[in-house]
C-alpha positions in Angstrom: -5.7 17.9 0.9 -6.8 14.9 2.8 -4.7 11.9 2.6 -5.5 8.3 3.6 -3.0 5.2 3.8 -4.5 2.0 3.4 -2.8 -1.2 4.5 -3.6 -4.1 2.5 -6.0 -7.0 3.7 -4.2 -10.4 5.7 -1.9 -11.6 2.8 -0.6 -15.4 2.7 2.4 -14.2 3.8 0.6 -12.7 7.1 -0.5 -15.8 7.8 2.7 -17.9 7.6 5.9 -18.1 8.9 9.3 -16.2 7.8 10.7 -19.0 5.9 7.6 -20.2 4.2 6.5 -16.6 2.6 7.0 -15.9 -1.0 7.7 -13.2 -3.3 4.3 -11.7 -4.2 1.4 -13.5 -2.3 -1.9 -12.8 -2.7 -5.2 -12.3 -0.1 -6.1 -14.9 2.4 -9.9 -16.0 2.5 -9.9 -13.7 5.6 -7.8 -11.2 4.0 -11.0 -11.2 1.0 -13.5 -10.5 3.1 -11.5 -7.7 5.1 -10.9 -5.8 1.6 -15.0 -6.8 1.3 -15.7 -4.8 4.1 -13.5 -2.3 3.7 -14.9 -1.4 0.0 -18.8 -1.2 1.4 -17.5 1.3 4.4 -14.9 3.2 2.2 -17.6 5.6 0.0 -18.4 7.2 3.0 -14.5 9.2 2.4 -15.8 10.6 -0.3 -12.5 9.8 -2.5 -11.1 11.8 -5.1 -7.7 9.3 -6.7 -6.6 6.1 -5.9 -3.2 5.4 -5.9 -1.8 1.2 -4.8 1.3 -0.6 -4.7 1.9 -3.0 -7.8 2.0 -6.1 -5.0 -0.6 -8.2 -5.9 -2.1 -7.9 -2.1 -2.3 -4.1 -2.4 -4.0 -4.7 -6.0 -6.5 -7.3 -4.8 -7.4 -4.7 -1.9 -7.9 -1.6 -4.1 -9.9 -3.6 -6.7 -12.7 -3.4 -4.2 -12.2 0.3 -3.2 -12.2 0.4 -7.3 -15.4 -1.5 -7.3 -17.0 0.5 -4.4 -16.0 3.9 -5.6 -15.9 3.6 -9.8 -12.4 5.7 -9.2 -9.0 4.2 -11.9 -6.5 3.2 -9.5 -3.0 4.2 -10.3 -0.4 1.5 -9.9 2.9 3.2 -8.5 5.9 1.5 -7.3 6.9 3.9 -5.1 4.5 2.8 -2.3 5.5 -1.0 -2.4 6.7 -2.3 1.1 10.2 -2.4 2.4 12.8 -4.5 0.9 11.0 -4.6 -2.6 10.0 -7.8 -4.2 12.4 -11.1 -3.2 12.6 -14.3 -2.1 14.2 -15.7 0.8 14.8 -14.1 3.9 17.9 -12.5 6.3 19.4 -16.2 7.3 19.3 -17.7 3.9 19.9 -14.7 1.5 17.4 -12.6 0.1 17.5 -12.3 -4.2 15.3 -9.9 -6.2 12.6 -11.1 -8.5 11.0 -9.0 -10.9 7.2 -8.7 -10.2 4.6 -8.4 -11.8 5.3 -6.9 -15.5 2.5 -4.3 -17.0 0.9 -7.0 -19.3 -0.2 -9.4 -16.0 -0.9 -6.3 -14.1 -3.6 -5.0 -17.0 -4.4 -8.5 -17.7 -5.6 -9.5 -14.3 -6.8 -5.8 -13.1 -8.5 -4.8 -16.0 -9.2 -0.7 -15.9 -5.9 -0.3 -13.7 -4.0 2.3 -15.1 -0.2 1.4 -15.0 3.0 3.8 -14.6 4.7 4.2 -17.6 8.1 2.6 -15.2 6.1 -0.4 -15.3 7.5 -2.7 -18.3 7.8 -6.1 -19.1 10.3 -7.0 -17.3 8.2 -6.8 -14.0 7.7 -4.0 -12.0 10.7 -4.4 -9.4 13.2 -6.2 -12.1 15.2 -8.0 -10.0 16.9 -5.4 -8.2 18.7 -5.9 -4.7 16.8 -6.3 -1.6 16.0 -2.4 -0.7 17.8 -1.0 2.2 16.6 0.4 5.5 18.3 3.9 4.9 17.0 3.4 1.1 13.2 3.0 2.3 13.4 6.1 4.6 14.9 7.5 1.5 11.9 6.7 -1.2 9.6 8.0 1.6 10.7 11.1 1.8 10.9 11.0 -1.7 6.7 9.5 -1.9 5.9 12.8 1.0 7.7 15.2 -2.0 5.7 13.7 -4.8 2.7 13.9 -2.9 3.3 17.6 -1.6 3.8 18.7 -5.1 0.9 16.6 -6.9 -1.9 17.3 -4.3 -0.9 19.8 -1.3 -2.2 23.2 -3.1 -5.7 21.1 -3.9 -8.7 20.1 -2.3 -8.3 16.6 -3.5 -9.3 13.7 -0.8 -6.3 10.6 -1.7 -6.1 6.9 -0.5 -2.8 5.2 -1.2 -2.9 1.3 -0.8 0.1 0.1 0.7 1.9 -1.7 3.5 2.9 -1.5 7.1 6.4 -1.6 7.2 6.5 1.5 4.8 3.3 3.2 5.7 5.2 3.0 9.5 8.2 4.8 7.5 6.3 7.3 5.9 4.1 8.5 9.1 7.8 8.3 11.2 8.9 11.2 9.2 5.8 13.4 10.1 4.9 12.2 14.2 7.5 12.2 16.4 5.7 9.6 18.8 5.8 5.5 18.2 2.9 4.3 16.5 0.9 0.9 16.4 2.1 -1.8 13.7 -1.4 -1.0 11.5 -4.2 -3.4 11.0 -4.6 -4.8 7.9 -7.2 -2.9 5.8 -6.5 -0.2 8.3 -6.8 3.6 7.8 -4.2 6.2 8.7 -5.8 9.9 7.8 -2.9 12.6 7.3 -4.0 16.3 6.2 -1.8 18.7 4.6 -2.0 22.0 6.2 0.3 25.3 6.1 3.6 23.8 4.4 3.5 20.6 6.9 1.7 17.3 7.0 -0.2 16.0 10.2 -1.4 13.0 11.0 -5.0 13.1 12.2 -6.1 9.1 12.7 -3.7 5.9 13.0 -5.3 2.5 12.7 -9.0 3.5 12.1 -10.8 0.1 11.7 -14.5 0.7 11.8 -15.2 -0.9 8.8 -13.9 -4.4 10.9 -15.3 -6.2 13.3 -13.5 -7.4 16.3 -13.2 -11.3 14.9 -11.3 -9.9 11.4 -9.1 -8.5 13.2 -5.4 -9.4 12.2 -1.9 -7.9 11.4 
């Protein structure tokens, strides 16, 4: 199998400080046309399933893959960043909010097919802010899943997700550091043997220099 992890475009919470960000933002005007771009250049993979993150950002990025490629995307919480979805930050406190229930989600993203562990009340539902050992955790967890569901195919798989966990996930398969990812940016891992490997970090030729941003 050929796996590809897709940051999301520059959210409003890119853009702004710590202690102005909110829970679940949505895409910049820059952050649109990155995902823009991103969906003309992204046929050329040849995709085979579409899995994203139920943050709004990851689900405004994958609805032009969507568009550009005719594949259902699959909204999994699994792949959602660090922490999980909050308010506030380390200095003030941090408190769980519940995200985006199944009914918004199919509402707004019509053609989006939901996990059933979506309900209505939101797909994070107030939990506590999601540890650091917990994250490394659920990534382990997310390589497992992915192992079992795609390793013995042929299948070509984009997740949509986020830097801080997309750097968790490759951390547990390349031993050296790796760049904080660009948004929109392409990682490319291949399953091979029993092992994954990562092939490409960052790969932003769908970008050009001036869209840059992380």
């Amino acid at each position: 199998m050929e796996l590809y992890l897709i940051r999301h475009a520059q959210s409003q919470n890119n853009a702004l400080p710590e202690e102005q960000r909110v829970e679940d933002p949505g895409l910049t005007p820059l952050g649109h046309r990155q995902a823009e771009l991103l969906g003309e250049w992204i046929p050329q993979l040849r995709l085979d399933e579409l899995i994203t993150s139920p943050f709004l950002r990851a689900l405004e990025t994958t609805r032009r893959i969507h568009e550009a490629t005719g594949l259902t995307p699959h909204v999994r919480t699994a792949i959602h960043e660090q922490g999980g979805c909050y308010r506030g930050y380390a200095e003030v406190g941090m408190r769980g909010r519940p995200g985006m229930n199944r009914r918004e989600i199919e509402t707004r993203f019509p053609g989006f097919r939901v996990a059933d562990e979506i309900g209505e009340n939101g797909w994070w539902r107030c939990q506590d802010h999601e540890t650091g050992a917990g994250a490394r955790q659920r990534a382990a967890q997310v390589w497992q899943r992915t192992r079992e569901e795609f390793g013995h195919t042929q299948l070509r798989v984009a997740y949509v997700m986020h830097a801080d966990f997309k750097l968790i996930m490759l951390g547990q398969i390349h031993q050296e550091p790796l760049d904080v990812p660009w948004n929109t940016s392409i990682a490319k891992v291949v399953f091979e043997g029993d092992a994954f490997r990562l092939v490409k970090h960052n790969e932003i030729a769908h970008l050009p220099p001036e869209l840059l941003s992380n």
